[in-house]
C-alpha positions, 0 to 999 in steps of 0.5 A: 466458492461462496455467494452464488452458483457457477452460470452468468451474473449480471453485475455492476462491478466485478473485482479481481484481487481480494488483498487489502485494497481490492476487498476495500473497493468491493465493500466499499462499491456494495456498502454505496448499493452496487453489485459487487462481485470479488474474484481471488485465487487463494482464501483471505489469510486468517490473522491470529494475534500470537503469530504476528505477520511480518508484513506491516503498513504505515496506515496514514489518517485518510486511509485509516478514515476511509477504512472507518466509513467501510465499518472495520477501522474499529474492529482493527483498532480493538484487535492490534493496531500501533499508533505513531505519533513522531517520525525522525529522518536523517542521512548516515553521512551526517548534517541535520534531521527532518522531523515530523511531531502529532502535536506541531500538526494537532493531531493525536498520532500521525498514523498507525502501523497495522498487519496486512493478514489482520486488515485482510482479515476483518475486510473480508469478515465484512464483505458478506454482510455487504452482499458482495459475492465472493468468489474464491478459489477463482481466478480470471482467465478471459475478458471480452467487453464493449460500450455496455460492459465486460464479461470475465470467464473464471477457471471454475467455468462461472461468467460474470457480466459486470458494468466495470471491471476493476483490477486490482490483482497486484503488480503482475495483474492479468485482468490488466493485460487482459484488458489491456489497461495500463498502456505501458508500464514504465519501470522506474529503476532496477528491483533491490531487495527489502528485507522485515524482520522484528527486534526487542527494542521499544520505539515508543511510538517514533517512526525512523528513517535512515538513509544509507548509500545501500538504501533507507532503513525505517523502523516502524513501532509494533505492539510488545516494545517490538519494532518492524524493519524494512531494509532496502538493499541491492541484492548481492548485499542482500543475500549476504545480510540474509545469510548471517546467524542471529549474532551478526545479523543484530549487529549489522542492524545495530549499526545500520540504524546508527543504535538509535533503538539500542541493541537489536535483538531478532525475534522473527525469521527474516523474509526477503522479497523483491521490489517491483517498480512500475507506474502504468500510463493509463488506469481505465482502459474501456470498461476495465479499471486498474488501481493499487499495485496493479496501477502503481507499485511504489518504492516502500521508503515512505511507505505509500503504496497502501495508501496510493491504493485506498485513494484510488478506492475512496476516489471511485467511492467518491465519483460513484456516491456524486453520480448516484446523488445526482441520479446520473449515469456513475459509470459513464466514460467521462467518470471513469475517466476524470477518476483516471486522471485525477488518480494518474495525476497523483500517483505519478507525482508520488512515484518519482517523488519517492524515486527521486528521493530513493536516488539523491540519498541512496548512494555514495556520491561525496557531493551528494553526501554533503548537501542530504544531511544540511537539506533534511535539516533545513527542512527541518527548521521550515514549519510551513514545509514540514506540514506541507510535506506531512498533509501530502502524506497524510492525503489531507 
């Protein structure tokens, strides 16, 4: 354990979860003066550029400028980040396709695909030089709290007393059932299976997506003509796709994906791994907050859930930066809880939204298939909602 000794510290803010968007709320907290504390089970995973990580995020402009602000944006960007600058959909039952183009929203690129192990890398490079105090292998095992804040009992027998605390420990989150945040949680619909893997096939900067009555498929431009595909499917195709040799496995993509990209060609094994999809009915329970994964685990079709995350953080960063400008109170109840509002308000819409979608074009319905390819195609012709569509995205 690094940072301080086993005992009682007095905090403004202790986190639990040191994935990508709690080590974001930690620095960003500490880099506007507070108190910070950082509780993780398992060390940062060390990020080293000729293994490249399966596990990839379609960064949109807001998270990408927050990340900026927090001072690590650079050294990702100098490490290995893939911008995109154009993103194709369309429907395998035909008609026309949306596109979303850099240049008709003036903008250089319309985001970027970035590795998780290389952002959880230079996060936590940065937390130290923050004065956040790390404390890991650690995990929360008790929280009791009241009007004045809450106290958490780590395994390792330190207690941190903190003026909030925030949950931020993924979708199985235990300070959220400790503090009992959340309310409920309201599952959208059964898990399916989402698969990644990389082929040889160059994307050029273009973002695809293709839905599929199984689920939609998004190939997402890597570095070294690489792409990387997350497949969406149920669970008996998805154990079947995952048991086919090399061969078959890159001609079921290169149907999947219509050859948009050419032949597919494996170069990484494939991991397959369960969507959990649940959206909780309330994000501050008390002194206890509840963002990212913990608070909203999305479906990964428009690859969201990252981003939902750092506008949970850059919202808090937000009310905490007012507050302190104002010399007021930056923890009072009706700050925590105008930030829930605001947050629930936004990620519910993105939850059923990406539900919603997942529902009219992930199946086989014949009246369904007739109108998702004129629709996607309509839109495509409507500027004003192509960009509508692209801002709420971006969150600009």
């Amino acid at each position: 354990m690094t940072g301080y000794t086993k005992g009682r510290a007095r905090l403004d803010v202790a986190v639990a979860g040191g994935g990508v968007v709690g080590a974001a709320c930690a620095l960003a907290l500490a880099r506007a003066g507070l108190e910070v504390a950082l509780v993780e089970p398992r060390p940062a995973p060390r990020w080293l550029a000729e293994r490249p990580d399966l596990r990839v995020y379609a960064l949109a402009p807001d998270s990408t400028a927050l990340l900026d602000r927090l001072g690590v944006w650079p050294q990702v960007i100098a490490a290995r980040a893939q911008p995109y600058r154009r993103m194709r959909v369309w429907d395998a039952a035909g008609g026309g396709e949306l596109q979303f183009d850099a240049s008709a929203m003036a903008r250089e690129q319309l985001g970027w695909i970035v590795e998780n192990d290389l952002l959880t890398d230079r996060l936590w490079a940065a937390l130290a030089g923050a004065g956040v105090r790390l404390h890991c292998p650690a995990r929360v095992e008790a929280l009791e709290q009241d009007a004045a804040g809450a106290r958490l009992r780590l395994d390792d027998g330190t207690r941190l007393e903190a003026r909030i605390a925030v949950a931020a420990d993924g979708a199985g989150s235990v300070l959220r059932g400790l503090g009992r945040a959340g309310g409920g949680r309201a599952r959208l619909r059964p898990a399916r299976r989402g698969r990644l893997h990389r082929d040889h096939a160059a994307a050029r900067g273009h973002r695809l997506q293709r839905f599929l009555p199984t689920g939609p498929l998004a190939l997402l431009p890597f570095t070294g003509g690489r792409s990387s595909i997350v497949w969406t499917l149920p669970d008996a195709e998805a154990a079947r796709v995952l048991a086919l040799d090399d061969e078959d496995f890159a001609t079921a993509l290169t149907d999947a994906s219509a050859a948009r990209l050419g032949r597919a060609t494996p170069v990484s094994p494939r991991v397959a791994f369960p969507l959990r999809r649940q959206l909780v009915r309330q994000q501050v329970a008390g002194r206890v907050l509840v963002l990212g994964d913990a608070a909203h685990a999305v479906h990964p079709l428009a690859g969201q859930g990252v981003n939902l995350g750092l506008r949970d953080v850059a919202a808090l960063l937000a009310e905490v930066e007012a507050a302190r400008l104002r010399r007021a109170d930056w923890a009072a109840p009706h700050r925590l809880q105008r930030w829930a509002r605001v947050r629930r308000s936004d990620n519910t819409l993105s939850a059923y939204a990406f539900e919603g979608i997942n529902r009219v074009f992930s199946n086989a319905d014949p009246l369904a298939s007739l109108a998702r390819g004129p629709l996607l195609g309509l839109a495509g012709k409507l500027p004003p909602l192509q960009r509508a569509l692209w801002r709420h995205a971006a969150g600009l």
